[in-house]
C-alpha positions in Angstrom: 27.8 -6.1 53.0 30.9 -7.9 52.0 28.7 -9.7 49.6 28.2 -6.0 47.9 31.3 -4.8 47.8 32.6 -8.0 46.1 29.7 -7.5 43.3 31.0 -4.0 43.1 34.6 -4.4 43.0 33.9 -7.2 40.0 31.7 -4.3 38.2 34.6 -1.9 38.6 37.1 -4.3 37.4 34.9 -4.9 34.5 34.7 -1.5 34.0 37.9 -0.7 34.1 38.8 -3.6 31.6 36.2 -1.8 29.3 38.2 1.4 29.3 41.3 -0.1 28.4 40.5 -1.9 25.8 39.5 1.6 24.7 42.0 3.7 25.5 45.0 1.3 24.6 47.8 3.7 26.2 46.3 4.1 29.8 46.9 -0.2 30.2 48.6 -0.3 33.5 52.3 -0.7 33.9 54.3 -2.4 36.6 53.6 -0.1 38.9 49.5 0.3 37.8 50.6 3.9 36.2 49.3 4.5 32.8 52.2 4.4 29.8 51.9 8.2 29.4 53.2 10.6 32.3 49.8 11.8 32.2 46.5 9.4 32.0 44.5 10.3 28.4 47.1 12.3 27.0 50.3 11.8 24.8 53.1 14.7 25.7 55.0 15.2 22.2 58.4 16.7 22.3 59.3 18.9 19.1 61.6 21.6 17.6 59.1 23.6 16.2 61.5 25.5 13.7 61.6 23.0 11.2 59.2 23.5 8.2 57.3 20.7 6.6 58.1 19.1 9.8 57.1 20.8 12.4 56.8 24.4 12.6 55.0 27.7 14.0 52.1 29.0 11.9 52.8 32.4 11.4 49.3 33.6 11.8 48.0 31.0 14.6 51.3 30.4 16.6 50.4 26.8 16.7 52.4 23.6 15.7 51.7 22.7 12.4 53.7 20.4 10.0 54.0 16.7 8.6 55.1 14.9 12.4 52.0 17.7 14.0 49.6 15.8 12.1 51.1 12.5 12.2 51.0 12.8 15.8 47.6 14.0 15.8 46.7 10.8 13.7 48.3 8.3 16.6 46.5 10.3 19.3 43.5 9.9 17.6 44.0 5.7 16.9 45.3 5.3 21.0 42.3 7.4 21.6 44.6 10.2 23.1 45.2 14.2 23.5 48.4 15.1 21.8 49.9 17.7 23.7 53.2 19.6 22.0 56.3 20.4 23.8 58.2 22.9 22.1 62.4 22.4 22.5 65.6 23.3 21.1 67.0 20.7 19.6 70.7 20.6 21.6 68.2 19.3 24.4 65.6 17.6 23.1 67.1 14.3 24.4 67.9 15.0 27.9 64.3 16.6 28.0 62.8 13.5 26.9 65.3 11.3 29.6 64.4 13.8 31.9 60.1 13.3 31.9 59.5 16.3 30.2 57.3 14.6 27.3 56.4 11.2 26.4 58.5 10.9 23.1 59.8 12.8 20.3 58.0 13.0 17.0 60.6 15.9 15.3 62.3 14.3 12.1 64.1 12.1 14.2 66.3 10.3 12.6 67.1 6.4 13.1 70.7 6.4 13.9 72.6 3.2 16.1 73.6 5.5 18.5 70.1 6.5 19.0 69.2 2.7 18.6 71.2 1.7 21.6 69.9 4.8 23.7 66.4 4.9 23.4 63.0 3.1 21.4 63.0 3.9 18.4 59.9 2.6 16.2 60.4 1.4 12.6 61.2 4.4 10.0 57.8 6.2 9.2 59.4 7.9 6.9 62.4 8.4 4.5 65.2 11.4 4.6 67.8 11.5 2.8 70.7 14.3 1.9 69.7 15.7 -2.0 70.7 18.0 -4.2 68.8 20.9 -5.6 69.2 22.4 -9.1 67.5 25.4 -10.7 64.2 23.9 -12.7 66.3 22.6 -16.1 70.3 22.4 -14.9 71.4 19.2 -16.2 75.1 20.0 -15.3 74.4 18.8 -12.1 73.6 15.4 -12.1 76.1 13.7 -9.3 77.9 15.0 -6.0 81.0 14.5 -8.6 79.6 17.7 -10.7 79.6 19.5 -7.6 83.4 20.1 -8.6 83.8 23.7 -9.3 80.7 24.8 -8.3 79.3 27.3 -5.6 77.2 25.0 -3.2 74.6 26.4 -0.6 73.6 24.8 2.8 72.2 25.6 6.2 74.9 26.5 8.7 75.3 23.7 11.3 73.1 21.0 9.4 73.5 17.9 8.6 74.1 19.4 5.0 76.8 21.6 6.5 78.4 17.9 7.3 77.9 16.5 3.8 79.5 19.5 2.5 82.2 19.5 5.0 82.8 16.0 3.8 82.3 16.3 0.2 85.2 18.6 0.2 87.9 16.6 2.6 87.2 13.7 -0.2 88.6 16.1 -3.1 85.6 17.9 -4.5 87.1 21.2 -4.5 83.6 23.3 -4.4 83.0 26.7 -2.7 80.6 26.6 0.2 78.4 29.1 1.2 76.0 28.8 4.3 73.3 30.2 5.4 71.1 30.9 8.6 67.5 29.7 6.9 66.9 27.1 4.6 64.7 29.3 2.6 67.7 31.6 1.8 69.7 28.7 0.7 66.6 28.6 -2.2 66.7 32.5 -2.8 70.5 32.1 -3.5 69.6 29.2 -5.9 67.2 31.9 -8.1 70.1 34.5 -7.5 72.4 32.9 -9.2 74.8 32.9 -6.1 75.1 29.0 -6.1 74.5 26.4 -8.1 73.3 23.5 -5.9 72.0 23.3 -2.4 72.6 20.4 0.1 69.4 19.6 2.1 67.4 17.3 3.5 64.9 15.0 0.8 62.0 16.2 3.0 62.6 19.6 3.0 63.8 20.2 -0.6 60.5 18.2 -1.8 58.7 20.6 0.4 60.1 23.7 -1.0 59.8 22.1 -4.8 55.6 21.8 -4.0 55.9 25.7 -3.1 58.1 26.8 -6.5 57.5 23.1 -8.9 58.5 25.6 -11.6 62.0 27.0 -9.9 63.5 23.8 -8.6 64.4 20.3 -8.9 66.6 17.5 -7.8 69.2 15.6 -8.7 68.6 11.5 -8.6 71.7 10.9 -6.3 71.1 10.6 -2.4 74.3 11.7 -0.5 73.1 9.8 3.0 70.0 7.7 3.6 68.4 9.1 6.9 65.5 7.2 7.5 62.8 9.0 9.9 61.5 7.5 13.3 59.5 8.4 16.6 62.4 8.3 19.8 60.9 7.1 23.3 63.3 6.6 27.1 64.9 3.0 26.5 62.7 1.9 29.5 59.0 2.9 27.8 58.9 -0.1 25.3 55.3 -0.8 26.2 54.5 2.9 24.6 56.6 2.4 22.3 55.1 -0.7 21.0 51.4 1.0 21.1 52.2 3.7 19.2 54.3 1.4 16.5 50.7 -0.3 16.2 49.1 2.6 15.5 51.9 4.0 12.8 51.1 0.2 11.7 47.5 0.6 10.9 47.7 4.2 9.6 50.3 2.9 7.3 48.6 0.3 6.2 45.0 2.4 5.6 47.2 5.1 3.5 46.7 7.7 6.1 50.5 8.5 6.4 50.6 8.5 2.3 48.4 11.0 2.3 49.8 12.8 4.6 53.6 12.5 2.7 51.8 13.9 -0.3 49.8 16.9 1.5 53.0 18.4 2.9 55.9 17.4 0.6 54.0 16.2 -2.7 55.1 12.8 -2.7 54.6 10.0 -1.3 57.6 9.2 1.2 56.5 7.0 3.3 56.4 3.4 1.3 59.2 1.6 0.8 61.5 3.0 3.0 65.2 2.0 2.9 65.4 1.0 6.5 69.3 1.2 5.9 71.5 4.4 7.7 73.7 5.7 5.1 76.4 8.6 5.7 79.2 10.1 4.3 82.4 9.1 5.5 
């Protein structure tokens, strides 16, 4: 009898060393928990009001976006469910310290703040703070030639900030904001500015939509370069899911998902460097 059971406790440990090896994310912890709150699946947190990014399809009501299917694509290589958890943004940290999801994949980016608070993974992706012109203004070539001229941004952005900035260093400008970034555009084609501060990822998203209406200028304001954000403590996770940005990487799967969304290619050789405005 005891002579079974040991025959069957090998079999399930065999077993059971099978099934890790193929689901890479349920290896045991300290404790003999899986990495994810939940066994087989990976809990993403996201503010879903942030087209390419992530966002609400207006027909479906599901997440859709660059990060959506990113996320998807690392589910898929730790042999994983990707679940999405929407949240606002002002909370989107203390949900994730607080077990509410597994990590945040939502345009995160790579600050050393965030550094020293939680895993981070290497930059997936590059951001930056542009400017966009009407298709064929060449009077705007540098945040210098933003003197004198009516600028656009979103209201309580990280453009808002630049702006902000730009104009306590001497650039005397007139800001407008706006409540949607999509207005910020309209106002562009209006004639009521004559540059908008956003976000690389965005503006290259909006160019894809209108490649006849807008462009930008070659100067970056910041350098914001784009990561996935765990709890300090899940390093383990952290590190899985790093391997599997890794390989995707490396097979061109996050290229071609850079180009689907925004029309370029964003995601190789990424300035790993934060850059801000002073």
């Amino acid at each position: 009898m005891k002579k079974s059971i040991k025959i069957l406790s090998l079999a399930v440990a065999a077993a059971a060393v099978v099934s890790v090896a193929l689901t890479s994310c349920k290896s045991s912890t300290s404790s003999g928990g899986s990495l994810t709150l939940t066994p087989g699946k990976l809990v993403v947190g996201v503010d879903d009001t942030y087209p390419p990014m992530e966002y609400k399809d207006g027909n479906t009501g599901k997440d859709v976006g660059f990060d959506v299917d990113f996320a998807n694509e690392i589910g898929k290589k730790l042999n994983l469910k990707v679940e999405f958890q929407s949240s606002a943004w002002d909370g989107i940290f203390t949900s994730l310290n607080s077990k509410k999801f597994d990590c945040i994949i939502s345009a995160i980016s790579i600050t050393e703040d965030r550094k020293t608070s939680f895993a981070m993974t290497k930059p997936y992706l590059a951001n930056a703070q542009v400017i966009v012109v009407k298709k064929g203004n060449t009077s705007i070539k540098s945040q210098s030639d933003l003197n004198g001229k009516n600028v656009g941004c979103q209201v309580n952005s990280t453009a808002n900030d630049s702006a902000t900035k730009l104009v306590s260093k001497g650039i005397k400008m007139n800001v407008s904001t706006y409540d949607q970034e999509i207005q910020c555009f309209q106002a562009i084609q209006a004639n009521k500015v004559d540059a908008v501060l956003i976000d690389e990822v965005a503006a290259e998203y909006y160019i894809k939509q209108n490649p006849n209406d807008y462009q930008t200028t070659d100067v970056k304001l910041t350098n914001e370069p784009v990561g996935a954000c765990f709890r300090k403590s899940d390093t383990k996770l952290r590190d899985k899911v790093q391997g599997a940005i890794d390989d995707l990487t490396k097979q061109g799967e996050v290229k071609k998902l850079s180009e689907k969304w925004f029309g370029v290619d964003l995601s190789s050789n990424i300035d790993t460097k934060l850059k801000i405005l002073d």
